[in-house]
C-alpha positions in Angstrom: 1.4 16.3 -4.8 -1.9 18.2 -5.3 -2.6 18.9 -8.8 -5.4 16.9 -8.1 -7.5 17.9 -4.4 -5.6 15.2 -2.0 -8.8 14.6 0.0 -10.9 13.8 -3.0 -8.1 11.4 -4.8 -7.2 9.6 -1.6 -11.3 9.2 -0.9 -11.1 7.3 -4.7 -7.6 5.6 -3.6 -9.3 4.3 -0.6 -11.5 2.1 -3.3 -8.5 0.6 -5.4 -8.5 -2.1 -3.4 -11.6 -3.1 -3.5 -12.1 -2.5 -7.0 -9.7 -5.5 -8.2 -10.4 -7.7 -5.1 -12.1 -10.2 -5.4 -10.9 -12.8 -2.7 -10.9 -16.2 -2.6 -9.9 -19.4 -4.8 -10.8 -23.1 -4.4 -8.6 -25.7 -3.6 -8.6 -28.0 -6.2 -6.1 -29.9 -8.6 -7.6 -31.3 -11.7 -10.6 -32.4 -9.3 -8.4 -33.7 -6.9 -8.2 -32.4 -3.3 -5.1 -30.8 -2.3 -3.3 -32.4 0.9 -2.9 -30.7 4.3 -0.1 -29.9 6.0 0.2 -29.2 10.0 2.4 -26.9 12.2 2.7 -26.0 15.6 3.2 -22.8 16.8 2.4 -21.4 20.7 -1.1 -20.9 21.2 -1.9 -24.7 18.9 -1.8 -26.4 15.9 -2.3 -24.8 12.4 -3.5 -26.9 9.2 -2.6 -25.3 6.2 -3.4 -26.6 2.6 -0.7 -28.3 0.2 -2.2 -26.3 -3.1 -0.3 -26.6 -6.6 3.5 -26.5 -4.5 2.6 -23.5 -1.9 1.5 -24.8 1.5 -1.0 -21.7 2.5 -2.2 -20.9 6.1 -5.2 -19.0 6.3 -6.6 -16.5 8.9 -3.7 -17.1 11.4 -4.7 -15.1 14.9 -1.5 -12.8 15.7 -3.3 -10.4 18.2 -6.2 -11.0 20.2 -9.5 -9.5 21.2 -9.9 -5.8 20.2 -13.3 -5.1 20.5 -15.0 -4.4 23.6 -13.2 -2.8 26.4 -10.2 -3.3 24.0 -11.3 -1.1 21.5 -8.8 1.6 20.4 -6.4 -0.2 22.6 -3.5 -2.9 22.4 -5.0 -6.1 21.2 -5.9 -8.6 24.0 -2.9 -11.8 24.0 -4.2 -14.3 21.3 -6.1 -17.2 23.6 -4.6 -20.4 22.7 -6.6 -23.0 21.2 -7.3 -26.7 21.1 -7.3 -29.1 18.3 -6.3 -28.1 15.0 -7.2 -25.0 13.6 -7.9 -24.9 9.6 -6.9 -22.7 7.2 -9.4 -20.3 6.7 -9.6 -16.8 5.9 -9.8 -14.3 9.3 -12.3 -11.8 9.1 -11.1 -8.0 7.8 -11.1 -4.7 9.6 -14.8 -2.8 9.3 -15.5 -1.8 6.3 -17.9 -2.5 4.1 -18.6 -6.1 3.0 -15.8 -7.6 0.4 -16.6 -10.3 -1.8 -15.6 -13.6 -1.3 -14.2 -12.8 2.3 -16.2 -13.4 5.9 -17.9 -10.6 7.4 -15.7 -7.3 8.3 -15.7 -7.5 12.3 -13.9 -5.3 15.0 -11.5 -8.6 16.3 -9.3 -8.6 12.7 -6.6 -9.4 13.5 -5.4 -12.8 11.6 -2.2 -13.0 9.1 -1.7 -15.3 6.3 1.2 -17.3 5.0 2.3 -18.6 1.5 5.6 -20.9 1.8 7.2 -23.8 -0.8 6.9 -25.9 2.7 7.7 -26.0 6.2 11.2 -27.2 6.5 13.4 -24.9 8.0 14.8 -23.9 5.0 15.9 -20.0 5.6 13.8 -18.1 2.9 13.6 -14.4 2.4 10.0 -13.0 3.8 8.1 -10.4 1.9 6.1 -9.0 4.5 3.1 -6.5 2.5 0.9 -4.4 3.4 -2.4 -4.2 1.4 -3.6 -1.0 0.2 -7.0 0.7 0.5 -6.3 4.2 1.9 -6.6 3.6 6.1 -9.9 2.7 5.8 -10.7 -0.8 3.3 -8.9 -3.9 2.5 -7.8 -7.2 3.1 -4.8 -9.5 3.3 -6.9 -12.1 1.2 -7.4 -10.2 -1.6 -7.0 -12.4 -5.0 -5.0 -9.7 -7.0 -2.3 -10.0 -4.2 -2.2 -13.8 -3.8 1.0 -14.9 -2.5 1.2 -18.3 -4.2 3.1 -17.9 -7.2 5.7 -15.3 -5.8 6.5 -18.0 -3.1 6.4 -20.9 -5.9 8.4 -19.0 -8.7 10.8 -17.7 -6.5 11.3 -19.5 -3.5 10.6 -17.0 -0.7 8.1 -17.1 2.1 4.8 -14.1 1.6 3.2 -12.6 4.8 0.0 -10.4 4.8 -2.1 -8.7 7.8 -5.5 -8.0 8.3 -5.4 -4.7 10.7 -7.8 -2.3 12.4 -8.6 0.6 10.0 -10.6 4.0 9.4 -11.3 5.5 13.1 -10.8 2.0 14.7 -7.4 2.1 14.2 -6.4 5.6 13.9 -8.9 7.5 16.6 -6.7 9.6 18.9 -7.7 9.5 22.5 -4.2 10.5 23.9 -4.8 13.4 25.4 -8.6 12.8 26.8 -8.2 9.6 27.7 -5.1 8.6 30.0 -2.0 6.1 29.8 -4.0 2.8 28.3 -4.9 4.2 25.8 -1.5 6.4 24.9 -0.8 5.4 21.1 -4.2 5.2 20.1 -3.9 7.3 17.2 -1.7 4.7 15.5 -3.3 0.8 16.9 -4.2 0.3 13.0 0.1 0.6 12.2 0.7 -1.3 16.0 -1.2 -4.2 14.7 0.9 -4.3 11.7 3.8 -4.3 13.9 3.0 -6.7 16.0 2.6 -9.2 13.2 6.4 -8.2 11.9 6.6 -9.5 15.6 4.9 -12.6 14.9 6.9 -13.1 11.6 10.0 -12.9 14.1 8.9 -15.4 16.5 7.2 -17.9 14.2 8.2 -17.8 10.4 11.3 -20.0 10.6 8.4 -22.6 11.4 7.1 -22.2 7.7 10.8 -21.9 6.2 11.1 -18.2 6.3 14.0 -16.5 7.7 13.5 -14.4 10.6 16.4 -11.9 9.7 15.7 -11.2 6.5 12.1 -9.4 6.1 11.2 -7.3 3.5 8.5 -4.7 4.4 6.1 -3.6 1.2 3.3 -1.9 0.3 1.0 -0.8 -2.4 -1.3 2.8 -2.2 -2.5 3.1 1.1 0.2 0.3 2.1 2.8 2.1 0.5 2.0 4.6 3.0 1.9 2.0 5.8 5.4 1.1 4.7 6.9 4.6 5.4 5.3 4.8 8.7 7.0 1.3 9.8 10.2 2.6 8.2 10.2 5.7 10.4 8.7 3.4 14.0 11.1 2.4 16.3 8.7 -0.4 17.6 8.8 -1.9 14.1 13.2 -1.1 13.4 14.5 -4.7 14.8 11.7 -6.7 12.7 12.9 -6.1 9.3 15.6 -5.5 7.1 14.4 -3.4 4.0 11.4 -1.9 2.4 9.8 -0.8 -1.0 6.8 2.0 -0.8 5.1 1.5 -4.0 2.2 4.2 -5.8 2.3 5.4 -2.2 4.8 7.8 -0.9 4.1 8.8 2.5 6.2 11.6 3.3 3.8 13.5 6.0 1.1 12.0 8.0 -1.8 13.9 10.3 0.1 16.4 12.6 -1.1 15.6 16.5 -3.7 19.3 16.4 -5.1 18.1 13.2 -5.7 14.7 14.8 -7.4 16.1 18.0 -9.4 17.9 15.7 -11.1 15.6 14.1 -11.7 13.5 17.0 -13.3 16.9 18.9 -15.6 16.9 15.2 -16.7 13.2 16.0 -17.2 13.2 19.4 -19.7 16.7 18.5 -21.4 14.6 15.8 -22.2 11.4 18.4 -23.2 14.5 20.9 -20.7 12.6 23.5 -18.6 15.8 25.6 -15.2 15.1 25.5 -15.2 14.0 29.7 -17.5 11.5 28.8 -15.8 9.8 25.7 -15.6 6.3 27.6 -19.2 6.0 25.7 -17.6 5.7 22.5 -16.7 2.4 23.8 -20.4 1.4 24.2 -21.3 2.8 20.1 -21.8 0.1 18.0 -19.0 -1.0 15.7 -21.6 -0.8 12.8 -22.5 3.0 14.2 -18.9 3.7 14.2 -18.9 3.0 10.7 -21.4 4.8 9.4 -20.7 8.3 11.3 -16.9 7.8 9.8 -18.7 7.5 6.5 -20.0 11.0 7.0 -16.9 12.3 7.7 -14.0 13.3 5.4 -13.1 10.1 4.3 -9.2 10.5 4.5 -6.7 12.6 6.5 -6.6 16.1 4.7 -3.0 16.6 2.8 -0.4 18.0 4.7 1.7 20.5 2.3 5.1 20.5 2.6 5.1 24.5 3.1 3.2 24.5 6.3 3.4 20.5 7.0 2.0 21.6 11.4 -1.5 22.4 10.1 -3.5 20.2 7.6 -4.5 22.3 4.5 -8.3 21.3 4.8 -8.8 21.1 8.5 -10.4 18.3 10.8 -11.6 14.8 8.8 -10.2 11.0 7.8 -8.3 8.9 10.2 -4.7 7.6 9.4 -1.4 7.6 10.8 -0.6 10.3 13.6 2.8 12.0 14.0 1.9 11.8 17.9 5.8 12.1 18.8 6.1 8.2 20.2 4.6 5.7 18.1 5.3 7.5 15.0 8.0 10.2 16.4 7.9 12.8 13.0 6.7 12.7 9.8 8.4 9.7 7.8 10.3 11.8 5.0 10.1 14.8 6.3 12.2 17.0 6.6 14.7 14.0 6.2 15.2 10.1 5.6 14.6 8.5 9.1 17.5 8.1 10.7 16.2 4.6 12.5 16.3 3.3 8.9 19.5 4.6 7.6 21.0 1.2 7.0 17.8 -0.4 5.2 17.9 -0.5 1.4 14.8 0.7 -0.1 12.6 0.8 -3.4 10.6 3.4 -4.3 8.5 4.3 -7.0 5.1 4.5 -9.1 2.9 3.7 -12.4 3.5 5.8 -15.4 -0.3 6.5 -15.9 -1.5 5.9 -12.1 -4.7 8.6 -12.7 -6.0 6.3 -15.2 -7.3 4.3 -12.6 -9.6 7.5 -11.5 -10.3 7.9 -14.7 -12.1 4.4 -15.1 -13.4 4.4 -11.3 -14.9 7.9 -11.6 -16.5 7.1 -14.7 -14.6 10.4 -16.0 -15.5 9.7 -19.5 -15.9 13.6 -20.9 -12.0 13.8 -19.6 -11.1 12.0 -22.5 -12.5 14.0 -25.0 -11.2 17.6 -23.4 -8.8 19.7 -25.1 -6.3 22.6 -24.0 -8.8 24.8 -23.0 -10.2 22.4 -21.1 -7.2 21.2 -19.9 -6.3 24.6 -18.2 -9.7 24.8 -16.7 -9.3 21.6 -14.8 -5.7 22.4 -13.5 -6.8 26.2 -12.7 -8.1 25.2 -9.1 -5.3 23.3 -8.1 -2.4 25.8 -9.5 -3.5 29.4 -10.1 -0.5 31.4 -11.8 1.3 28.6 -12.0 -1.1 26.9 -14.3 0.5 27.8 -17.9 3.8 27.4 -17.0 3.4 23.2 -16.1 1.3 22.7 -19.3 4.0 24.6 -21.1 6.2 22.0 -19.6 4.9 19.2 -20.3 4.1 20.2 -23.7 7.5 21.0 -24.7 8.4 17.5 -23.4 5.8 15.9 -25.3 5.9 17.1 -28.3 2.3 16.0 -30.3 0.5 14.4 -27.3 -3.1 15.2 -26.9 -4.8 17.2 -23.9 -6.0 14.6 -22.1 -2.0 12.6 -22.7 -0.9 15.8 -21.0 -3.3 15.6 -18.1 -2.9 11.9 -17.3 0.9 12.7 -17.1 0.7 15.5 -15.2 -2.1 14.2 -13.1 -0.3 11.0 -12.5 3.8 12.1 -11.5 1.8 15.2 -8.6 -0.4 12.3 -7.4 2.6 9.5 -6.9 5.6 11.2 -8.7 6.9 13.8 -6.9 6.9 12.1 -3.4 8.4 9.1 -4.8 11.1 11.2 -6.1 11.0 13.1 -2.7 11.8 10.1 -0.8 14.5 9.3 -2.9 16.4 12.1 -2.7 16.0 12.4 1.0 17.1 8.8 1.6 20.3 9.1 -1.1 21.5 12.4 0.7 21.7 10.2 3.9 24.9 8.1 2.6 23.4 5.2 4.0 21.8 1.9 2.7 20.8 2.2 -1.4 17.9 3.5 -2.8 16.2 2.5 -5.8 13.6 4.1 -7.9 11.5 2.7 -10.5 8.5 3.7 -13.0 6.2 0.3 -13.9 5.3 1.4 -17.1 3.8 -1.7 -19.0 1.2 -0.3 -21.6 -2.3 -2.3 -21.3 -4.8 -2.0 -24.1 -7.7 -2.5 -21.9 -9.9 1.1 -22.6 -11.2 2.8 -20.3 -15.2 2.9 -19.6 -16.9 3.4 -22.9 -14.2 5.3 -24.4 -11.8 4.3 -26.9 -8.4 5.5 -24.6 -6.4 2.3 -23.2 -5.8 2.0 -19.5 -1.9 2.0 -19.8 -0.8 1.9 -16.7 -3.2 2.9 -13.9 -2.9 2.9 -10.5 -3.2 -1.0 -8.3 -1.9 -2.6 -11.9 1.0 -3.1 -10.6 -0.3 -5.7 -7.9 -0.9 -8.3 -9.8 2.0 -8.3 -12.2 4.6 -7.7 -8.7 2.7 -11.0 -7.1 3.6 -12.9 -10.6 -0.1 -13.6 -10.8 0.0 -12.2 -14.8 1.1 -16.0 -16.0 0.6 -17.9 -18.9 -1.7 -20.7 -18.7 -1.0 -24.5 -19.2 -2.8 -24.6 -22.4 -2.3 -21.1 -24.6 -5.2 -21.1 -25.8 -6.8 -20.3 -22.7 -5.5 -17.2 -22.4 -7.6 -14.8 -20.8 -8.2 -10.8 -20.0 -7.1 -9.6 -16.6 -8.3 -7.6 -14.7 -6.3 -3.9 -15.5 -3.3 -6.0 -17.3 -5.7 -6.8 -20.5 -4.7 -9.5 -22.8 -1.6 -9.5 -24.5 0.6 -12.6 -23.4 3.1 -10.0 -23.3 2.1 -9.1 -19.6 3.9 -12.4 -18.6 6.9 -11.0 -19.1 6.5 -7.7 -17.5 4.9 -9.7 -14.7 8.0 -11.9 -14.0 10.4 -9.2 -14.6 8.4 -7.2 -11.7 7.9 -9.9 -9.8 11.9 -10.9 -10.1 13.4 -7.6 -9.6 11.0 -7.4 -5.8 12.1 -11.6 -5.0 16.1 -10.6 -5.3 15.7 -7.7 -3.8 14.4 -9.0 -0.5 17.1 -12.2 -1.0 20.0 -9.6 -0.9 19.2 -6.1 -0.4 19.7 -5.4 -4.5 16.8 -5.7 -7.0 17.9 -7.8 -9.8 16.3 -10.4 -12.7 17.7 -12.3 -15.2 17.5 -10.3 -19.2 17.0 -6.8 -17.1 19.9 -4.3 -17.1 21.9 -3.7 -14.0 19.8 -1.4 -11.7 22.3 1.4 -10.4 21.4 2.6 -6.5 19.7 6.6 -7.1 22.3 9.2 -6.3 21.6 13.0 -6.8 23.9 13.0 -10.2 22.6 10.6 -12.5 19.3 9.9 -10.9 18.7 6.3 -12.1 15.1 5.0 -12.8 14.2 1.1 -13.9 12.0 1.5 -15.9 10.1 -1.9 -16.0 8.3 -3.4 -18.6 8.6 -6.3 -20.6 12.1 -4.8 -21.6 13.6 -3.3 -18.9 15.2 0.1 -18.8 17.3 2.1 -17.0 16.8 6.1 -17.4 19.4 8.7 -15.7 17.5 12.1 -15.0 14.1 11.0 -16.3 11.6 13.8 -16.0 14.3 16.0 -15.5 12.7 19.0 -17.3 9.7 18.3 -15.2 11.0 17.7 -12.0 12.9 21.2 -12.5 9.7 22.7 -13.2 8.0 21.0 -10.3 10.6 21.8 -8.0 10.6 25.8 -9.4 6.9 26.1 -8.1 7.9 24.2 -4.7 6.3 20.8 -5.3 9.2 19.0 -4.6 
């Protein structure tokens, strides 16, 4: 997991959200104005918008106020409201401004809902979790529109806004009494309260309340094995897929008190009198977090009760209640034994680091170089995983080599980690996958294609890679580029993640049976726009990587 420094890739990780979001969409039908559509749930009545066969409600409040004396606390109850309330987009956590969105604020807590209609039909939900580290993003973020994988495929989508950075994850615990006991984790507590909302209200907007799929990309990915290892969030949903995201440890409880101790020195408050945090500005808050380290430092498996890099970042806490141990480690939870699960990454996920870094010079490196940048990370055992990896890719170039390497420690090994762990539990299936669509979108000013970098996969999963009416308008996405090609990939993805939250088995129609993951053959879907599945893939590597005790 850190052939790359984990505090300087998850500070870049942090940004993948932001870098393909760009939120918002009129609604519009060939100039017409789309209908509205009302529903009424406890606190009042909802109008959502009738857009192109999705009915879509916007900024729905599922917690109340959590600013004020509420801050770092359990959300106030939402206050009910009269009228009708429209469908607009609730505000994000604090963060910086994102485009197309309202003003990040403190009180974030809204949920959003794409459904084929309101009619008590019994749908599957998909219930994700946006990405962005712990610290940016947004449930409206375009790339992960929920309109076309609720049209195409008939199931309801769910997505959270939720406090993040040290407004979610600041632990007080132990300075700061019995309201505020959980602190450490309010940013995972919102999610689960809307999981609890989905419970009480989505049979309103055709969902079914007993059959919830949890999912995740990145940072949500990470999200999604904290939830599968909470026992608040156990009876709310059924299965779960952790995607470019394995979270097998999160920030011990002494690395946590740590780094609130470092931002309690740097706001020259004494630990006795830390009730003034509550009087800080939000906007203070967020610019003293932006001096710290950005993200929790990486917890290595080998010594997995002291952070490797001391104090810094603010994400989930292993504080012994909300989140009772790490999530895979040293086991599958037990709480989840019974959940099928999906688990996996993008073949070329550093890629995206590549392009966001500006990187360029990597490109050009050779083997010399190539050892020079792995050095740091690996010491003696430097030669022996380029040896690897050139034996198994026989002709490849340096900078081939890197991306591969780069890309399996960053996402890889957990992945596989968390596989293994859940198939030696002889419960519910697990299933791992590689997205490896190829897109020929280069990278900066260089002539070396994107492949598949990390946050492609969001799009093509939400089946928002689709052809247009007219061919000819065929455009370049984002990361996907501009072979219609993507399409297929996209509904293929997109396919495999609907049936599996229909039935607990990921499936699509022209894609090979995918086998559960057992400890023999090790099966891996490989998806692209022709499926494939691969028993043992990487199996020279994964040797290798376990020899060193990476895995």
């Amino acid at each position: 997991m850190n052939v790359i420094a984990r505090r300087q890739f998850l500070s870049q990780l942090s940004l993948a959200s932001a870098a393909v979001a760009t939120a918002g969409f009129g609604f519009t039908t060939n100039g017409k104005r789309d209908s509205f559509v009302e529903v009424e749930i406890a606190p009042g009545k909802l109008r959502g918008v009738r857009h192109e066969g999705v009915n879509i409600f916007r900024g729905i409040p599922y917690g109340g106020k959590v600013s004020g004396d509420r801050r770092f606390r359990r959300p106030a109850p939402v206050e009910p409201w009269t009228g009708v309330r429209s469908s607009v987009f609730g505000a994000p956590a604090m963060q910086p401004p994102r485009n197309n969105e309202p003003a990040p604020a403190e009180d974030c807590l809204f949920l959003n809902v794409w459904t084929p209609a309101n009619d008590n039909k019994k749908r599957p939900v998909m219930f994700y979790s946006h990405g962005g580290g712990f610290v940016i993003g947004s449930g409206a973020s375009q790339s992960q529109d929920g309109s076309n994988l609720a049209k195409n495929f008939d199931v309801v989508v769910v997505q959270t806004n939720h406090r993040l950075g040290l407004f979610g994850f600041l632990y007080l615990d132990e300075i700061a009494g019995v309201d505020y006991a959980g602190s450490g984790n309010m940013g995972m507590l919102d999610i689960v309260d809307g999981l609890k909302w989905v419970n009480k209200n989505i049979a309103q907007f055709g969902g079914d309340p007993n059959n919830v799929m949890i999912f995740g990309e990145s940072g949500g990915g990470a999200k999604t094995s904290c939830l599968y290892a909470m026992p608040s969030a156990a009876p709310y949903f059924n299965k779960a897929s952790i995607e470019s995201g394995p979270g097998v440890r999160m920030t011990p409880k002494e690395t946590a008190v740590e780094t609130t101790a470092l931002l309690l020195r740097e706001l020259n408050i004494s630990p006795k009198d830390w009730r003034k945090l509550l009087d800080v500005p939000a906007a203070d808050l967020l610019a003293m977090q932006a001096k710290l380290p950005f993200v929790p430092p990486f917890i290595d498996k080998t010594n997995n009760k002291k952070a490797q890099s001391g104090a810094g970042g603010f994400g989930p806490v292993v504080d012994g209640t909300v989140l009772p141990h790490h999530p895979f480690d040293p086991s599958a939870p037990e709480i989840s034994k019974n959940k099928p699960l999906l688990v996996g990454w993008n073949e070329d996920e550093y890629n995206f680091f590549i392009w966001q870094r500006k990187e360029t010079d990597l490109v050009k490196m050779d083997f010399e170089g190539l050892k020079k940048k792995l050095e740091p990370f690996h010491n003696a055992n430097t030669d022996k995983i380029i040896e690897t990896y050139r034996k198994t890719m026989p002709g490849a170039s340096a900078i081939d080599v890197f991306v591969a390497i780069s890309s399996i420690a960053m996402m890889g090994l957990g992945s596989v980690d968390i596989a293994e762990k859940k198939a030696k539990q002889n419960g519910a299936p697990v299933y791992l996958y590689n997205f490896g669509y190829k897109s020929e979108k280069k990278i900066l000013d260089t002539d070396y294609p994107m492949g598949t970098p990390h946050a492609m996969d969001i799009t093509f999963k939400f089946n928002n890679e689709v052809p247009p009416k007219d061919p000819s308008q065929i455009t370049e996405s984002f990361f996907g580029g501009s072979k219609p090609e993507r399409f297929v990939a996209s509904h293929h993805f997109a396919e495999l993640w609907a049936t599996f939250a229909r039935t607990g088995k990921p499936a699509a129609k022209d894609v090979p049976e995918w086998s559960a993951y057992n400890l023999k053959d090790r099966a891996t879907m490989r998806i692209d726009t022709k499926c494939e599945v691969i028993n043992n893939r990487f199996e020279q590597e994964l040797a290798m990587w376990k020899s060193i005790g990476k895995v």
